[in-house]
C-alpha positions as a printed NumPy array, in Angstrom:
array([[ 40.484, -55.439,  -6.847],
       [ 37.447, -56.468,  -4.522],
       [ 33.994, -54.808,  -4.325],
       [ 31.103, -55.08 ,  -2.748],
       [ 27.158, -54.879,  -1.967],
       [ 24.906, -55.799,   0.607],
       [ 21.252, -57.271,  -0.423],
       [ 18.667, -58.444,   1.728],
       [ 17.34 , -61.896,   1.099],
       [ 15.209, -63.979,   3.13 ],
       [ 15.409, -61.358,   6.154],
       [ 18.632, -61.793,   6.184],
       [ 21.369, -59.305,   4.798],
       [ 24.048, -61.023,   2.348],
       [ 27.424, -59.226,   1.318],
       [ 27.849, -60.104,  -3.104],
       [ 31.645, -59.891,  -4.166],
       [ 32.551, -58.751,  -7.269],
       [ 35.984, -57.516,  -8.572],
       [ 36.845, -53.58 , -10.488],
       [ 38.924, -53.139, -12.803],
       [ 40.406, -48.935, -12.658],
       [ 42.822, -47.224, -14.056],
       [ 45.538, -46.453, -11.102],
       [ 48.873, -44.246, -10.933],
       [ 51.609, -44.418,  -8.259],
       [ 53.777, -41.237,  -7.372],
       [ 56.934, -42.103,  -5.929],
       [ 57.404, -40.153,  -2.816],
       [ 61.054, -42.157,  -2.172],
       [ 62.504, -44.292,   1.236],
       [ 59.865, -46.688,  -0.674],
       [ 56.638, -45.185,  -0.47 ],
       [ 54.327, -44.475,  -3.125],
       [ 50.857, -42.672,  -3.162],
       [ 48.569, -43.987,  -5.445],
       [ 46.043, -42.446,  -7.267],
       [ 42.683, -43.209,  -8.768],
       [ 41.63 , -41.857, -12.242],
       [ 37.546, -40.788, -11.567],
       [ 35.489, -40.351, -14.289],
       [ 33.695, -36.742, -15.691],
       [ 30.217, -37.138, -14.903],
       [ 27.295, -35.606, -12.622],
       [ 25.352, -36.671,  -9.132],
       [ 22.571, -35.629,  -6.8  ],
       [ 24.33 , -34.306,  -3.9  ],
       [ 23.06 , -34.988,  -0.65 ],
       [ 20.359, -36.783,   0.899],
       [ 16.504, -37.133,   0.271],
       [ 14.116, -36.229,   2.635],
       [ 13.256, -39.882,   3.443],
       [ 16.797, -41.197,   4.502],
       [ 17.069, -42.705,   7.633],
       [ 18.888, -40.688,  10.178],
       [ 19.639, -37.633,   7.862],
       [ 20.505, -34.044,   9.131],
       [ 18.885, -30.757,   7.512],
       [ 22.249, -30.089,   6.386],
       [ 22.452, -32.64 ,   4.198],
       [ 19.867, -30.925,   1.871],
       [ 18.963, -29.289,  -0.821],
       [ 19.419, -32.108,  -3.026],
       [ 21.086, -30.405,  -5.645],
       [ 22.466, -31.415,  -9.211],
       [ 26.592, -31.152,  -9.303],
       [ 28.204, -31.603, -13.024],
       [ 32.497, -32.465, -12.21 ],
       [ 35.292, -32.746, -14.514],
       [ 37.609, -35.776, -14.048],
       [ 40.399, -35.568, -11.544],
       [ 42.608, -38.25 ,  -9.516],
       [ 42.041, -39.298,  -5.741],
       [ 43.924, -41.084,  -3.454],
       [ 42.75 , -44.663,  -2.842],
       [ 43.37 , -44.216,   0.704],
       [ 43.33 , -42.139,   3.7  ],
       [ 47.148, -41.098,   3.436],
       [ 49.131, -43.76 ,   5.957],
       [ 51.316, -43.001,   8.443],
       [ 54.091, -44.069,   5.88 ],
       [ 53.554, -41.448,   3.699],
       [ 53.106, -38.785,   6.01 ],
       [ 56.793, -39.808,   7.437],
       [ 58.244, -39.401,   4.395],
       [ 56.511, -36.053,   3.51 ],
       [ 57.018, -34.777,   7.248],
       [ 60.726, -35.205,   6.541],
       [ 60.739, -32.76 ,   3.229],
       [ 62.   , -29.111,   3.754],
       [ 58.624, -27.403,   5.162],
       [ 56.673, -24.747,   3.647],
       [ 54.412, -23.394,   6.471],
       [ 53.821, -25.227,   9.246],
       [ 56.144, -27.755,  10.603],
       [ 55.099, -31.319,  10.209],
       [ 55.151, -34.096,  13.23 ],
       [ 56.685, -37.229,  11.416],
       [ 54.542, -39.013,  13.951],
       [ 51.558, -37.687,  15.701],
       [ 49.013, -40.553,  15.379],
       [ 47.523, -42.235,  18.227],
       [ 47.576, -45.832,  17.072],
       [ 50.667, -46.869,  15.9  ],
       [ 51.383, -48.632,  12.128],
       [ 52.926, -48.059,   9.245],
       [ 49.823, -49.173,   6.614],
       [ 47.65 , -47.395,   9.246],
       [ 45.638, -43.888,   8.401],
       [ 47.465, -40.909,   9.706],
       [ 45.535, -39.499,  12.525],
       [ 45.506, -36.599,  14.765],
       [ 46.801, -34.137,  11.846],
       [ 44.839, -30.746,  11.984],
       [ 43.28 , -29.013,   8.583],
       [ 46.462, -26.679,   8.133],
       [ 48.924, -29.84 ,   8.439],
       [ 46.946, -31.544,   6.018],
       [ 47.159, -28.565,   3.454],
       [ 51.322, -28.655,   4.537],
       [ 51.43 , -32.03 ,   3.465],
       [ 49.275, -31.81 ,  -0.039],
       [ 51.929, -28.407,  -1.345],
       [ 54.352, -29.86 ,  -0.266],
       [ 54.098, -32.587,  -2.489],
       [ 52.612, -30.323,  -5.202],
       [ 56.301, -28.751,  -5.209],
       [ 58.047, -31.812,  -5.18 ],
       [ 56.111, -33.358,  -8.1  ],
       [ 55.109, -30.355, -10.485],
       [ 51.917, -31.538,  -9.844],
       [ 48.311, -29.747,  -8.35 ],
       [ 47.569, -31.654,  -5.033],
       [ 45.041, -30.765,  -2.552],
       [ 42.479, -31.499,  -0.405],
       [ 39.   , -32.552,  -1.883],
       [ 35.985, -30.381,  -2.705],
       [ 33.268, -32.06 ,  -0.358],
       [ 31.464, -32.495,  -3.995],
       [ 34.468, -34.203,  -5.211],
       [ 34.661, -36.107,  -1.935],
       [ 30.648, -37.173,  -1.832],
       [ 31.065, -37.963,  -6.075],
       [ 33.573, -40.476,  -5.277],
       [ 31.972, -41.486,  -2.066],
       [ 28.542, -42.764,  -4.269],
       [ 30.785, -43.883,  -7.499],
       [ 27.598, -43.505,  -9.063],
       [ 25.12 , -45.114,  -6.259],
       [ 21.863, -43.059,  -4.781],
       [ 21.71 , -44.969,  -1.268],
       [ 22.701, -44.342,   2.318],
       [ 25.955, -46.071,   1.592],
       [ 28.254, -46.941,  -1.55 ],
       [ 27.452, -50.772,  -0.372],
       [ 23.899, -50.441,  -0.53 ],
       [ 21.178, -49.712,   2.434],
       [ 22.939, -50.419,   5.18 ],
       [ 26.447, -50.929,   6.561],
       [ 27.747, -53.793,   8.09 ],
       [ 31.366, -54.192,  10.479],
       [ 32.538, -57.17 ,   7.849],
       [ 32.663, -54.17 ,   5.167],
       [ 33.741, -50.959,   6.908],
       [ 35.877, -50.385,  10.064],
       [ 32.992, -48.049,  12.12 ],
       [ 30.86 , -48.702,  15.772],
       [ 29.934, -51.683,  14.658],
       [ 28.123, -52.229,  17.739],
       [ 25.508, -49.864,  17.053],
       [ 23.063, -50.4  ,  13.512],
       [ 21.366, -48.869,  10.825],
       [ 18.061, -49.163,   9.236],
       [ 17.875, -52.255,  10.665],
       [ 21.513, -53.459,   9.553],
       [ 24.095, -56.264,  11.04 ],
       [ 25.566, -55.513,  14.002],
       [ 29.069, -55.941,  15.246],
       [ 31.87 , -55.272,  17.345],
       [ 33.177, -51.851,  18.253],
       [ 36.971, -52.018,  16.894],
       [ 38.431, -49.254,  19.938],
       [ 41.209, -48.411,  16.94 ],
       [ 41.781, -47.565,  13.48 ],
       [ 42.771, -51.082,  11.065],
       [ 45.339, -50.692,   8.509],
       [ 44.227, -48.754,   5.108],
       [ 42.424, -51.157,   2.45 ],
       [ 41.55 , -53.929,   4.923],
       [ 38.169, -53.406,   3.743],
       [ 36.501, -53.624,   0.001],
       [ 36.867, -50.474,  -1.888],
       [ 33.604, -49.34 ,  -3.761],
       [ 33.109, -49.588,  -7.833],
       [ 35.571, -46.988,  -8.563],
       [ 38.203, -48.724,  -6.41 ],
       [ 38.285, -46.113,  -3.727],
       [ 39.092, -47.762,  -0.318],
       [ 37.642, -46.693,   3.451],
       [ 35.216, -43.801,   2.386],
       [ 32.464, -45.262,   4.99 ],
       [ 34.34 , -44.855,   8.722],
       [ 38.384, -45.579,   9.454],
       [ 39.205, -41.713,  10.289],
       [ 37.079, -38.662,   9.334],
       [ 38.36 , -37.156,   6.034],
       [ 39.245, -33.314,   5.93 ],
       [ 37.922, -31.267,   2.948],
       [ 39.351, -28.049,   1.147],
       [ 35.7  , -26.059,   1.747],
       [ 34.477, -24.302,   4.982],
       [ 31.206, -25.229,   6.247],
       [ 27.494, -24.453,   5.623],
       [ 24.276, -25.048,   7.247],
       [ 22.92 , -26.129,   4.328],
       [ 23.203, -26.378,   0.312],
       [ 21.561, -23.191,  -0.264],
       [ 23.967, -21.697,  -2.778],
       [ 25.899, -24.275,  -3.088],
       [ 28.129, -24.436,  -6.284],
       [ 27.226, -26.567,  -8.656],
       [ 30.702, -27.354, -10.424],
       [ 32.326, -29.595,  -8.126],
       [ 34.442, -26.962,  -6.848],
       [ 34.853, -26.046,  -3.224],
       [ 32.848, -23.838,  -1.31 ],
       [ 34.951, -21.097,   0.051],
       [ 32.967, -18.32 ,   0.987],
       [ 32.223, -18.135,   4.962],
       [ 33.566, -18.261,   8.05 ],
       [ 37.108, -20.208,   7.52 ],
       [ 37.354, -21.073,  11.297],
       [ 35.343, -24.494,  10.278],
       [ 36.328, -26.927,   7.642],
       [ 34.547, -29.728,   6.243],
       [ 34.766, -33.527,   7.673],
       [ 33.146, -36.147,   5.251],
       [ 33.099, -40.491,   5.68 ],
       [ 32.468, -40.785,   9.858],
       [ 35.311, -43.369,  11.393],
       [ 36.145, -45.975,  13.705],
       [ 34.809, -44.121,  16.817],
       [ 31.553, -42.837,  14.89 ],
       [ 27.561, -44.711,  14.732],
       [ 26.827, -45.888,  10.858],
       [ 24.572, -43.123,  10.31 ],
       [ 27.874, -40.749,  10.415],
       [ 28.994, -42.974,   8.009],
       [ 26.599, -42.519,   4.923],
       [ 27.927, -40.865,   1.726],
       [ 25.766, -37.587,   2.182],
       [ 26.752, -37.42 ,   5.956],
       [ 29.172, -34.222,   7.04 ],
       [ 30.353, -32.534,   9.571],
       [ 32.504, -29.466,  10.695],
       [ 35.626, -29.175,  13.063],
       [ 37.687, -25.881,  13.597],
       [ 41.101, -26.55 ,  11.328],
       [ 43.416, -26.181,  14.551],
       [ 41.994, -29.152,  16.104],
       [ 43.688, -32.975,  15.24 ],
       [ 42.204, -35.764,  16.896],
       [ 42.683, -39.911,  16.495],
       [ 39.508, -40.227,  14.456],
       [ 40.661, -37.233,  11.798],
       [ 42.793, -37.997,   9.02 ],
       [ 42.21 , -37.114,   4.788],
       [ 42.846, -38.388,   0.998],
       [ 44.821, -36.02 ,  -1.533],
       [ 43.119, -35.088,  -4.98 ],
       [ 44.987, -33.812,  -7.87 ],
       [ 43.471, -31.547,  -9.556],
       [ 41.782, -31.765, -13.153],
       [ 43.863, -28.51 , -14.63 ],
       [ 47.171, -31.016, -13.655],
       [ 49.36 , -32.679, -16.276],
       [ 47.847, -36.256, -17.453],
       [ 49.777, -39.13 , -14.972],
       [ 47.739, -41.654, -16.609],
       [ 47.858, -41.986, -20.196]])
């Protein structure tokens, strides 16, 4: 599949292609939808940004050293598709709208879901398939974000509208600008980064399974989530459509009360590294 990077040469910035090969796994979810997975690697990161990052918030720091076991992640923000089908399976909690985005299509993110409905959806399909779904630590989330990169974004320095569906109107650290897309674009219009992982920079902000901190005083250090705290605000990680590039960097976050679903909110699935093995 297609990557990319973004270099600056002769004052200008220039987008390099390249193509990733990843190990992938596809779980049937029926009426002909599937939900596939990426296999990411055991390894370690520096969490969060430096001091000397353009644009960076104080809660983005301290830079910290995270050590995570291997686990699977959705390529995608889940798509309306899949949400259908799930919506449709006998409920658990909450009942699911088969339909609540904003802007309309099938290959499209699912928007305007709230933190509980997005929990609904990942047990539900933990009980269909045997299998541990959830939502993402944020270190999980930021680990796959970087796929091993240190800068503002997976792409490089900067962020440009030909790579990531954001404000494009608006720039950063001096980047290309664009046009500002009013609406979400279909899932993997976009190149993924070098672990195959499509839309982490803009498309809809991305719900995580921890609640929100200040700061990464305390922080664990294990890739798993940070629970302790107030629960009444949850974790957003990647920016979207609606959001300025600097909301769209890999050590950007942000917090939103789990009740509220808006048309820039959507999230991934992770299965969980205790799970049974669905690649071989």
């Amino acid at each position: 599949m297609p990557t990319a990077s973004l270099r600056r040469e002769g004052g200008r910035w220039q987008v390099d292609r390249q193509e990733v090969r990843v190990q992938v796994c596809d779980v049937d979810l029926g009426e002909g939808e599937s939900l596939r997975l990426i296999q990411i690697p055991a390894g370690d990161f520096l969490r969060g940004s430096p001091a000397n990052e353009p644009e960076r918030s104080a809660a983005e720091g301290p830079q910290h050293r995270v050590r995570l076991g291997g686990f699977l992640l959705g390529q995608t923000p889940v798509t309306q598709a899949q949400w259908g089908v799930v919506a449709r399976w006998p409920k658990l909690k909450p009942d699911l709208k088969p339909d609540p985005s904003g802007f309309k299509g099938a290959r499209r993110p699912v928007e305007k879901v709230g933190w509980e409905q997005a929990m609904e959806f990942c047990h539900r399909l933990s009980q269909r398939t045997g299998l541990p779904f959830s939502l993402p630590s944020e270190a999980q989330w930021e680990y796959t974000c970087r796929a091993g990169t240190t800068t503002p974004f997976h792409f490089g320095a900067t962020l440009t509208p030909e790579l990531a569906c954001y404000h494009g109107r608006n720039s950063y650290a001096k980047g290309p600008v664009g046009q500002f897309p009013v609406e979400t674009t279909d899932v993997a219009s976009f190149p993924a980064n070098a672990w195959g992982l499509h839309d982490m920079h803009g498309s809809v902000w991305e719900w995580c399974l921890d609640t929100w901190h200040g700061s990464y005083e305390g922080a664990p250090t294990d890739g798993s989530p940070w629970l302790t705290g107030t629960h009444s605000r949850k974790l957003l990680r990647g920016g979207s459509w609606s959001h300025y590039p600097r909301y769209c960097r890999s050590a950007s976050r942000d917090l939103l009360q789990p009740v509220y679903a808006f048309g820039h909110v959507g999230f991934r699935v992770v299965c969980l590294p205790q799970g049974p093995s669905l690649i071989p």
